[in-house]
N, C-alpha and C positions, 0 to 999 in steps of 0.2 A: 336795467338790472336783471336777473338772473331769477330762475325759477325760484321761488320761497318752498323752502324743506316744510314739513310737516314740525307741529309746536314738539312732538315726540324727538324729532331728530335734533343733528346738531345746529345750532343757528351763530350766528355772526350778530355778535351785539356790543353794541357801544353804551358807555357808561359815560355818564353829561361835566363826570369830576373822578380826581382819584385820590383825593386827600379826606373826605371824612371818614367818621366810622362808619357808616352807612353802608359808603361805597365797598369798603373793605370788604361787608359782612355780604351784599350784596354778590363783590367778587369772589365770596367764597364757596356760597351755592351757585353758582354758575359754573366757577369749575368745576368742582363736585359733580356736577351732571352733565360736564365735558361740553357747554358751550365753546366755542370762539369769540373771546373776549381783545376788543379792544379799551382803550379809555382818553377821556381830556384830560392832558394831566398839562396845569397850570404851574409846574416847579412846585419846590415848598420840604416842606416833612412830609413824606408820604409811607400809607401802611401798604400799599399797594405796590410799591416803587420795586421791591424784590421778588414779587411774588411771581411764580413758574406757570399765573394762571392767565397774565396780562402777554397776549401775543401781538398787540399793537397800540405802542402811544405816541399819541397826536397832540404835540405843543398847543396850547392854550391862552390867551389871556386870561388876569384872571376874573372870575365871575364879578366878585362881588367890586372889582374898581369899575368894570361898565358891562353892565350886560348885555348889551346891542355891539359893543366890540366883538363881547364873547360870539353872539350868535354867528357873526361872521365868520368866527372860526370854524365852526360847526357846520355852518354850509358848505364850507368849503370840504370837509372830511366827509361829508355825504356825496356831494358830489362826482368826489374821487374813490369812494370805498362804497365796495355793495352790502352795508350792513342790513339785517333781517328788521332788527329792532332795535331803537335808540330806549333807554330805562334814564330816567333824570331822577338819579339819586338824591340832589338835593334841590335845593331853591329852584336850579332850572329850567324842574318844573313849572315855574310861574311865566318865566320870558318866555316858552314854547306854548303855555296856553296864549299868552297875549298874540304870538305867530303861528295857531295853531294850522290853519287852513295850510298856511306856506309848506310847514315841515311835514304837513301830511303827503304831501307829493314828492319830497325827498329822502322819504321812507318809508315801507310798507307796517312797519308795528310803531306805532306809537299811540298811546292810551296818554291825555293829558285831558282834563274838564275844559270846559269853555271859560273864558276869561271874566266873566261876570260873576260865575261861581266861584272865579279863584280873591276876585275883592271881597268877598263875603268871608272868607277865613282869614285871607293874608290879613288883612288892618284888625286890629285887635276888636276896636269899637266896636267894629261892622260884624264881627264872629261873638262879641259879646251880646249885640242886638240881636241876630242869627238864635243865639241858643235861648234867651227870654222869649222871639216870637212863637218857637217851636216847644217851650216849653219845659225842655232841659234844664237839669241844673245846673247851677254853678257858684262861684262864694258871692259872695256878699259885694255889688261892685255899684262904684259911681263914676259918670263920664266928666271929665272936665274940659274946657277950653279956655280957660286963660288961669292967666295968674293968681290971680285973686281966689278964682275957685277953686283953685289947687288948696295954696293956705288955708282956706273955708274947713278942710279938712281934716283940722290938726284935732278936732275933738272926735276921731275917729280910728285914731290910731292906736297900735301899731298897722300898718298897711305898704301895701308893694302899690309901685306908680311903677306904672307899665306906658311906655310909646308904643304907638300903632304900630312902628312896624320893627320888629325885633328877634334876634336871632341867637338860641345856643345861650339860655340865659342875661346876652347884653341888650342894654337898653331897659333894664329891670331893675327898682334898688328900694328895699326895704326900708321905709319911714317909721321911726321908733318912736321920735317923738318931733316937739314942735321944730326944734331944731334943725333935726334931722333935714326936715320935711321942707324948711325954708333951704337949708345946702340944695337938696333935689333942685327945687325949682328955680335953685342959680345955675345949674349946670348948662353948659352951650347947648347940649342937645335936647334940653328940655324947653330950654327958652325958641330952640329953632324950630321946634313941633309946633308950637304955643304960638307962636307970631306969624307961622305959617299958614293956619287956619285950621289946625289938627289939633284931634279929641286924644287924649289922654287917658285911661284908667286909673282909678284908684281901686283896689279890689283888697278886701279882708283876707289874712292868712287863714288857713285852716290846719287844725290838727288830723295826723294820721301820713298813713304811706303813703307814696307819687305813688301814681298808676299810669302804665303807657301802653296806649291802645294802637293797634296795627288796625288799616284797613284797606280792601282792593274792591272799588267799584265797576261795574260795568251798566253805564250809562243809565245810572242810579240805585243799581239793583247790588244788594251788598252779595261779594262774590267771595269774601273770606275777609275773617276778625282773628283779632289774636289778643289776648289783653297778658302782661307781666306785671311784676310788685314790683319797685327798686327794692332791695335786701338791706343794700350795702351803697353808701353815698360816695362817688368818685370825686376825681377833681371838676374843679366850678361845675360843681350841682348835676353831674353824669350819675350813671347805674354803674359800679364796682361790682354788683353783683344783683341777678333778677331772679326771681322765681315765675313761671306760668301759673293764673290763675284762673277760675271759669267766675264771670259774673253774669249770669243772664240778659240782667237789664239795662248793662254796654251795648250788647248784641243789639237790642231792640233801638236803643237809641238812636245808634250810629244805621240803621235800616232808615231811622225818619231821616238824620241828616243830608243820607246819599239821595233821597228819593227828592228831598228840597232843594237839592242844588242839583239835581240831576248829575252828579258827582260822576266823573268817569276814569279811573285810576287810582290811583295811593293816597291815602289821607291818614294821618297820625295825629295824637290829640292825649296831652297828658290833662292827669286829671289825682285828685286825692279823695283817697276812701275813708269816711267814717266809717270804723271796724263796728263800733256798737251797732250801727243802726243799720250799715250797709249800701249806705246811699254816699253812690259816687258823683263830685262837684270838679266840672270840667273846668281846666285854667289855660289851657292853652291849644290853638289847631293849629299844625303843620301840614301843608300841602305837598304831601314828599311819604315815602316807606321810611322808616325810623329803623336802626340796625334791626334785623329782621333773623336773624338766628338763634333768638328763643323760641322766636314762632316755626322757625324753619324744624328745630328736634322738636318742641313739642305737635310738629304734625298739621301745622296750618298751613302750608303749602305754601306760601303766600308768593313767591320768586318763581314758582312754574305759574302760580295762575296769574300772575303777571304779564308773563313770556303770552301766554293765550289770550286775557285781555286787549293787549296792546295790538296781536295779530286778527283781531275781530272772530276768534275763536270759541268755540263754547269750554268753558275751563272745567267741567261738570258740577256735581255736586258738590256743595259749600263742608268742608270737613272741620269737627270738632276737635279743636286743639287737646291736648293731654294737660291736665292741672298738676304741680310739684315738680317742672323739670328746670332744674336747676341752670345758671349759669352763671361768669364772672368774665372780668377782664381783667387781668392781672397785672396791667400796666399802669390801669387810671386808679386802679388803689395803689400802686405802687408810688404812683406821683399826687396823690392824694394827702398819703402822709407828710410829703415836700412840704403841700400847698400851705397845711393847717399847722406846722412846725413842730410836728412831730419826731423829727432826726431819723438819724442813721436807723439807730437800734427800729425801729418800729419798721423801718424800710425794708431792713434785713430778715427780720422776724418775717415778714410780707412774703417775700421770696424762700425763707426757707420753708412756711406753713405750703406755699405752695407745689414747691418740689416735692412733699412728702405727703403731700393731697391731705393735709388735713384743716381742719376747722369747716369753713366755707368752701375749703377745695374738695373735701371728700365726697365726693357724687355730683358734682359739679363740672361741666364742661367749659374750654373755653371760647368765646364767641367771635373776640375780635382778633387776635393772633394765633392762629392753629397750627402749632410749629408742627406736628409730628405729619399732618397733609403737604402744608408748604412748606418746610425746614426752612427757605432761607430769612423768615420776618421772624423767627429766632435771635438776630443781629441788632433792630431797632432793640428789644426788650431789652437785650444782653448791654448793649452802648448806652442806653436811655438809664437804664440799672447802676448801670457802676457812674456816670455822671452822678445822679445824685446822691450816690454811697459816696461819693467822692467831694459833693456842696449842694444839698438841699436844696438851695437857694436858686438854685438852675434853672426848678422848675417853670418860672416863669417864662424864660426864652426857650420852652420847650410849649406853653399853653399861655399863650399872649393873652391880652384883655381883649385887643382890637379884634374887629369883624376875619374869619378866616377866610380864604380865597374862595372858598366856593359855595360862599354863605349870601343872599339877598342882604344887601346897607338900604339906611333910608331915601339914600341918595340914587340906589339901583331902581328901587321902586318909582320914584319922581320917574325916575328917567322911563317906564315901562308904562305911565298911567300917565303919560303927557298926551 
């Protein structure tokens, strides 16, 4: 390979997917600061697919039907392309820690944990023990392993039953009552956890906003935080719109968790705030940067000190994010309204509050579509837009239920922890 530029200059970097939001927002501050971007792009609906910032895409299988296929892909694009730095936007993260030693020698940046640290988040159980040994809060939860102790639990509801390993909301489903609660535990995929030898959650709702915390470790040492409020609820359970907040005692939190797993890279971790009391109860870890362009305007740097992480760089001092800066995505309210059968009018109303920047649009940035940087992801909005001005009903084959292509299934995980 070829001399490595300095983390200042321009770099050669490869993106692990090109289809989430992640990626997208990912590929936005990259361009913005004039890297050379490539990407895996597994086919699909992609936000990425038009954009003037992607200067090379490398076919892919997709991640989430086998992720040991996938790696092959990836070797193979290292192999032949002298990238700086590989950034694994989403799940990939987890197949590159389990190969980390490998892919360290087929590229000079890459920041991923060690694979022991990454079963302590990825299985829900194992990151719900995680945060009771360390102390942390979190709601109200109980481990199950079979059947019976599932139903055990009907005098505790309403309650979410979570599987160990789950993605983008699926594998999640709100038990209301006994009923409910007995459907769950017929489902295939609950029974196939269950017979498997796999612990279950059952975890209490909580009142109050999702909170979604950003974080960048460098070999445990917390190298930048970003924490947002969802505003506005998108489709299946996204952020339509976020606000930056500052909470101290995330900061500190997330300082024990990188320092116990000796965490080395991106970690994300939604969580919901009691507003009276202030005390935040953490529901979910991601091993992966989560769309990173609220923290990007409000000043968290998070996507350069990335880029220096990953180069075994010193990324300097850890910078205080700005609290109140607004953002949205105009597309997943857009398809929001579809979701919950809202119609036309409320879709239209969406779009025209939009164009005239008002309500939530006025001081508001957008995060996932920047038409007036990239002009041409203007065209998804525009064609996704007038479909469901044209049958609501769309939205479904626009935001499927199943696992997306660049997402870890439970079946990717078998296959990574054999």
């Amino acid at each position: 390979m070829s001399e490595v530029p300095p983390a200042n200059g321009r770099l050669r970097v490869l993106l692990t997917e090109a289809s989430s939001n992640s990626a997208r927002e990912v590929l936005t501050v990259l361009g913005g600061q004039g890297h050379e971007v490539g990407v895996m792009d597994s086919g699909g609906i992609s936000f990425t697919a038009l954009s003037r910032w992607v200067e090379h895409r490398h076919p892919s299988p997709p991640f989430a039907a086998d992720p040991l296929r996938y790696l092959d892909a990836l070797r193979e694009v290292l192999a032949g392309h002298s990238y700086d730095v590989v950034l694994p936007t989403h799940e990939q993260l987890v197949a590159l820690a389990r190969h980390r030693d490998e892919f360290r020698k087929l590229v000079p940046g890459l920041a991923v944990p060690g694979f022991d640290a990454v079963r302590r988040v990825q299985d829900k159980a194992a990151a719900a023990r995680l945060l009771d040994e360390l102390g942390l809060p979190q709601p109200d939860t109980t481990l199950v392993t079979s059947e019976p102790e599932l139903l055990a639990q009907a005098d505790r509801l309403p309650a979410y039953v979570k599987l160990p390993v789950a993605t983008s909301s699926r594998g999640v489903w709100l038990a209301e009552n006994p009923g409910r609660l007995s459907e769950i535990a017929k489902t295939p995929a609950v029974r196939e956890a269950l017979t498997g030898g796999e612990t279950l959650l059952v975890q209490q709702p909580l009142a109050g906003p999702l909170i979604m915390v950003s974080a960048l470790f460098d070999h445990g040492v917390l190298s930048g935080a970003h924490v947002s409020m969802r505003k506005r609820e998108g489709v299946q359970g996204s952020a339509s719109a976020k606000e930056s907040v500052v909470l101290p005692d995330v900061t500190q939190h997330l300082a024990t968790l990188g320092a116990a797993l000796d965490w080395h890279g991106p970690l994300s971790i939604d969580a919901v705030l009691d507003e009276p009391s202030g005390t935040v109860r953490y529901i979910d870890i991601n091993p992966r940067l989560v769309e990173p362009m609220n923290a990007e305007l409000a000043g968290a740097d998070l996507v350069r000190r990335w880029l220096a992480v990953s180069r075994g760089e010193n990324a300097g001092p850890r910078p205080e994010p700005r609290a109140g800066i607004r953002t949205h995505m105009l597309l997943t309210a857009v398809v929001r309204h579809a979701e919950v059968g809202r119609g036309r009018r409320a879709i239209l109303r969406e779009l025209i509050q939009a164009a005239a920047r008002r309500g939530w649009y006025a001081g508001s940035k957008e995060e996932l579509l920047p038409v007036r940087s990239d002009p041409a992801v203007a065209l998804p909005l525009l064609a996704i837009s007038a479909l469901l001005l044209l049958s609501p009903r769309l939205w479904q084959r626009l935001a499927p239920t199943g696992a997306p292509a660049h997402a870890l299934t439970p079946q990717g995980w078998q296959q990574l922890t054999a």
